[in-house]
C-alpha positions in Angstrom: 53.9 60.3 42.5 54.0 58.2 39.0 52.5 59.1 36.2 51.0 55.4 36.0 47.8 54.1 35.9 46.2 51.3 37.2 42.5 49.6 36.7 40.1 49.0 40.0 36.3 47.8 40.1 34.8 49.4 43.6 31.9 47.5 44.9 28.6 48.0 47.3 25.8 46.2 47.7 22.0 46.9 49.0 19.5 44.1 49.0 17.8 46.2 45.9 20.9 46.9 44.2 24.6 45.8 43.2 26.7 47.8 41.6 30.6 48.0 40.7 32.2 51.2 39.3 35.6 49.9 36.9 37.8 53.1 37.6 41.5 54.2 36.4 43.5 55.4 38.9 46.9 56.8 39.5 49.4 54.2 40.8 50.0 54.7 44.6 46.5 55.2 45.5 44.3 53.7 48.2 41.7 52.1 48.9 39.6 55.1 49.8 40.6 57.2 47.3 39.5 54.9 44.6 35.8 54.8 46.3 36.1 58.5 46.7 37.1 59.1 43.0 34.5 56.1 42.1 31.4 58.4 42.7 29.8 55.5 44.3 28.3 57.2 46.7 26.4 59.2 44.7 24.3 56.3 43.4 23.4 55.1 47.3 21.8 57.6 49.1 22.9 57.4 52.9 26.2 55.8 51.9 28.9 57.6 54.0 32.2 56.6 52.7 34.0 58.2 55.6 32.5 55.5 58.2 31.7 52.3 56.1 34.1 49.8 56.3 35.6 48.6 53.4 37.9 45.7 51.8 39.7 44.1 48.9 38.2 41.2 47.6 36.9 40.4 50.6 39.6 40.9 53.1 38.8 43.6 55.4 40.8 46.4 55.6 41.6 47.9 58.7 42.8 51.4 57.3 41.3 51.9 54.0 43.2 55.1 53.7 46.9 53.3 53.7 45.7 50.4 51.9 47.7 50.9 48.5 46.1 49.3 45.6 47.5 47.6 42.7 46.3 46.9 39.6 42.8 44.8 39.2 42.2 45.0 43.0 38.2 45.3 43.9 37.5 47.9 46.7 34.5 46.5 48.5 32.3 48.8 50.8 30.9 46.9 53.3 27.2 47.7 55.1 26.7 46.9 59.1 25.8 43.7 60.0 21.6 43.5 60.9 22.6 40.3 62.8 25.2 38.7 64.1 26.0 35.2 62.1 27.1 33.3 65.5 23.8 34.2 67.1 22.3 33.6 64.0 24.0 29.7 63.9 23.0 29.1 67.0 19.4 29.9 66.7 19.5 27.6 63.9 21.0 25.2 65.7 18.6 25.2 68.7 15.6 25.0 66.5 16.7 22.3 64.4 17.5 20.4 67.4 13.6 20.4 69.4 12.8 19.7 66.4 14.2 16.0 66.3 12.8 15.5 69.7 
C-alpha cells in the first residue's frame, strides 16, 4: 500500500440534517472505508453503514467495499426510498388528469 494521500467529502442526508465529513485518506481505499474512517455514523443515530447503500457523486455503487476512490471523490450514503418515484409520477399524473375533465 502507498504512502499517499488523498482528499474525500462523505455525505448523508436526513430531512433535519445534511452533513459532509472532508477526510484524508490513504490512496487505495474504498468507498466504505472512507465512511467507516469518516465517523459519520456517529452523528446519525440508527445509521448502519454496513447495510445502506452508498455512491460517488451520485452513481450508485454496487459494492462499496471494491469501489477504489480517487482523489476529490464524494462517498454518498444513501437512505431507503419511503416511496417509489414511478408510483409516485403516476399518481401525479392521474390526478392532474380528472382534473382537466
Amino acid at each position: 500500500m502507498s504512502d499517499q494521500y488523498i482528499h474525500v467529502d462523505v455525505a448523508y442526508a436526513t430531512p433535519e440534517k445534511q452533513l459532509v465529513v472532508p477526510i484524508k485518506i490513504k490512496a487505495g481505499s474504498s468507498a466504505y472505508d472512507a465512511v467507516a474512517q469518516s465517523g459519520i455514523a456517529k452523528q446519525f443515530p440508527g445509521l448502519d453503514i454496513e447495510a445502506a447503500p452508498m455512491g460517488i457523486f451520485g452513481k450508485s455503487e454496487r459494492n462499496p467495499r471494491e469501489r477504489i476512490l480517487l482523489d476529490g471523490e464524494r462517498v454518498e450514503i444513501y437512505r431507503p426510498l419511503i416511496a417509489d418515484p414511478k408510483e409516485v409520477r403516476k399518481k401525479r399524473a392521474a390526478a392532474k388528469s380528472e382534473g382537466a375533465e
